[in-house]
N, C-alpha and C positions, 0 to 999 in steps of 0.2 A: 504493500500500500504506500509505502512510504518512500521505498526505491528513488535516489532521484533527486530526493528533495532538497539535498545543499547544491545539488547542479542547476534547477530550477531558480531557485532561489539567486545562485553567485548569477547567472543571466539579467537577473532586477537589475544586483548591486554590486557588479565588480566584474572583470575578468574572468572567466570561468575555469580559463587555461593558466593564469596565475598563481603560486603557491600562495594562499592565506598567510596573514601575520596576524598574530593575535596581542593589541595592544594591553597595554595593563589598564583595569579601570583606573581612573582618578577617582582620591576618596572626596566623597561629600565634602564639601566645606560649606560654613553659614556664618551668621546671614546672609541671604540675597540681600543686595541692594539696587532697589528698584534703578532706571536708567531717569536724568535728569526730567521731566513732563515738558513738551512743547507747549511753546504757547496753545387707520384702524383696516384692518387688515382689508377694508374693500380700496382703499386707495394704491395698497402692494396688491393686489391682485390684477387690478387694472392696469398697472405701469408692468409687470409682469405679462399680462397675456397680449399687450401689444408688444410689449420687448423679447416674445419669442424666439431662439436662437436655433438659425435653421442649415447653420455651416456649422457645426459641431463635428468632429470628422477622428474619433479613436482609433481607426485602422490599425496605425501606429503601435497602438500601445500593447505595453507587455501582456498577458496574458493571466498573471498574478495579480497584476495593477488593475484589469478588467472588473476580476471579481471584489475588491474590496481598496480602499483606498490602505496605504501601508501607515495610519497612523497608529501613537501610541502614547500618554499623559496627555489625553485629549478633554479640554474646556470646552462645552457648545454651551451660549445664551441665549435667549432668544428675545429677538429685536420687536416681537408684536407681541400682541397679546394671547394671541394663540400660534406661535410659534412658529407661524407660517416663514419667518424670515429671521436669521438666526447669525449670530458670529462664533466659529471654531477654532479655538488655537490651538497648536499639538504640532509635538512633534513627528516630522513626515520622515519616516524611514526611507533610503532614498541608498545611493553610493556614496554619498555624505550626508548625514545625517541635518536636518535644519528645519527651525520654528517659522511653521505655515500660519497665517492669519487668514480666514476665508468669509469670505460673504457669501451665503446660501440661501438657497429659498427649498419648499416640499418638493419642487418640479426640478429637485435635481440641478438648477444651474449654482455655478459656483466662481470667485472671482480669489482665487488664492493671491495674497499678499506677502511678503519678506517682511522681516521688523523695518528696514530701511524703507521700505513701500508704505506703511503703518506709520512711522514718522511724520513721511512725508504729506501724509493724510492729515494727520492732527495738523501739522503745520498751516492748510489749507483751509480750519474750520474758519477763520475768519471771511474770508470768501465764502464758502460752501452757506452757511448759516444765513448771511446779510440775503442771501437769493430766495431764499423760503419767508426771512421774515417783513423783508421789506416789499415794495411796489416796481420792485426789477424786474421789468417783463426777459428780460436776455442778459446771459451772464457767459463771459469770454471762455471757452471749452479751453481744460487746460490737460495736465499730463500728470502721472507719477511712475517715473520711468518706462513700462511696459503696458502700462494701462491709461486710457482716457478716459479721461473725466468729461461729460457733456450734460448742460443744463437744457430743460425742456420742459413744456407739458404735455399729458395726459391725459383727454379728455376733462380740458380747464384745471387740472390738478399740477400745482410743479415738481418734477423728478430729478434726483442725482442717478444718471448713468453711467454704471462701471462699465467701460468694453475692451474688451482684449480683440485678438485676429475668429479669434473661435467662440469666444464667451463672451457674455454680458450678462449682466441683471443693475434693474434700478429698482432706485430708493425714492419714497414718499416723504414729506417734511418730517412723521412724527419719527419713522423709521431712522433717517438721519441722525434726527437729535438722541435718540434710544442707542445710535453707535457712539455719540460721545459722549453720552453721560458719563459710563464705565471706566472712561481712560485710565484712571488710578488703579484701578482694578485692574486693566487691561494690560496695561504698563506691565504690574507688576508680572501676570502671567508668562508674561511673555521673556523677561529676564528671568525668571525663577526656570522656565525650559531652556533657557538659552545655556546655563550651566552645567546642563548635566546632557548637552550632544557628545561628548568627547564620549561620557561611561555607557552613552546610548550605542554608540557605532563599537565600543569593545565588545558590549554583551552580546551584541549582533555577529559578530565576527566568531564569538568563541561559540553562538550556536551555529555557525555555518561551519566552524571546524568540527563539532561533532557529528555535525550531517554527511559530512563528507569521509569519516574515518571508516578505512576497509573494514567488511566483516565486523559488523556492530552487533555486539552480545543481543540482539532481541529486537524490536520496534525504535524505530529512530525519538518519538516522544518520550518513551519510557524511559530508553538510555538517556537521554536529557534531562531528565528528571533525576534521575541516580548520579549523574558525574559530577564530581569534585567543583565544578567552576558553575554549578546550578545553587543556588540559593533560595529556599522556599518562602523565607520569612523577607527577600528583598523583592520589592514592589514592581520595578523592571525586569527582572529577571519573568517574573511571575508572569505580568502583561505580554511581553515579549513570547513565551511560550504558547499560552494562548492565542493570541495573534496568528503566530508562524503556522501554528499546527492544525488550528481553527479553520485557518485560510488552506492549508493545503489539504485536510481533510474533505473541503465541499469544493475544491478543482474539478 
């Protein structure tokens, strides 16, 4: 059943034909310290089902990545009241490990962000904000790195539009303001994951070296569970098992 599964797997996040190194965790250290702070659901449904996105195009994509995204110390909030539209931080398991920021909605569109992308968003609530609450009928479409920003309305409603080449989704005024209330909160999630990518890509690594070791005494989970560099009472180890094994199990 399980046959495979660190070769599957090194395909995601590495080299397949590469000898593995397995780094050392770094130990925890605390406190995080946050990073310095920059300066109803019918109006997201509407801005939503005209902003339909119909170049969506995964061909591409891995096969692992298909069935489940590769996150792990995942945060969702949800931006309305019935959670129709929601913010997810976590870290995204990846061939380097790094803290996604996502805007979401229930129909699956999704607008992932970098902390640097996130910055630069806060940076812009001074612009963003004045266009909802003032009498701006047009506000100058601007950029954060790989994403555009575009102001509009919606059936008389005004929208913030996130769009990439393949994705978009927009935001309603209350929706907006529901993304920066958080920021302190947000902030801090986001440094507190940002610490522990290094112990994230060890743990990762030393279960692809167990997947990969010849003639594994039994079920590649099981042996994972029983080797020396498994930890049952450590909270990544644990999620990371689940994940990997969860995930390869319904392939």
């Amino acid at each position: 059943m399980f046959a495979g599964l660190g070769q599957e797997y090194r395909k995601v996040f590495g080299d397949p034909s590469a000898t593995p190194t397995t780094p050392s965790a770094p130990p925890m250290m605390g406190p995080f310290v946050a990073p310095p702070l920059p300066p109803n659901r019918r109006e997201d449904y509407a801005a939503s089902a005209k902003d339909e996105d119909t170049t969506r195009d995964r061909s591409d994509t891995p096969p692992v990545i298909k069935k489940a995204r590769l996150y792990t110390e995942e945060e969702r909030y949800p931006l309305t009241k019935t959670a129709y539209k929601y913010i997810d931080i976590a870290v995204a398991m990846k061939r380097e490990s790094q803290v996604d920021i996502v805007l979401g909605d229930c129909h699956g569109k999704e607008i992932s962000l970098t902390p640097d992308m996130w910055k630069d968003l806060l940076a812009l609530r001074n612009v963003i904000l004045p266009y909802f609450e003032n009498d701006l009928d047009e506000a100058v479409a601007t950029s954060i790195i790989v994403v555009t920003l575009r102001f509009g309305k919606i059936n008389k409603l005004k929208t913030l539009r996130f769009k990439k080449p393949k994705n978009r989704i927009a935001l309603s005024h209350s929706t907006v303001k529901a993304l920066f209330v958080p920021e302190p909160c947000n902030n801090r999630i986001v440094a507190s994951l940002t610490v522990i990518l290094e112990t994230v890509d060890a743990k990762l690594s030393r279960f692809l070296d167990i997947a990969t070791e010849p003639d594994p005494p039994g079920n590649i989970p099981d042996v994972t569970r029983r080797h020396e560099h498994f930890n049952a009472n450590d909270l990544i180890d644990c999620k990371l098992h689940a994940l990997l094994f969860g995930l390869y199990h319904n392939l």
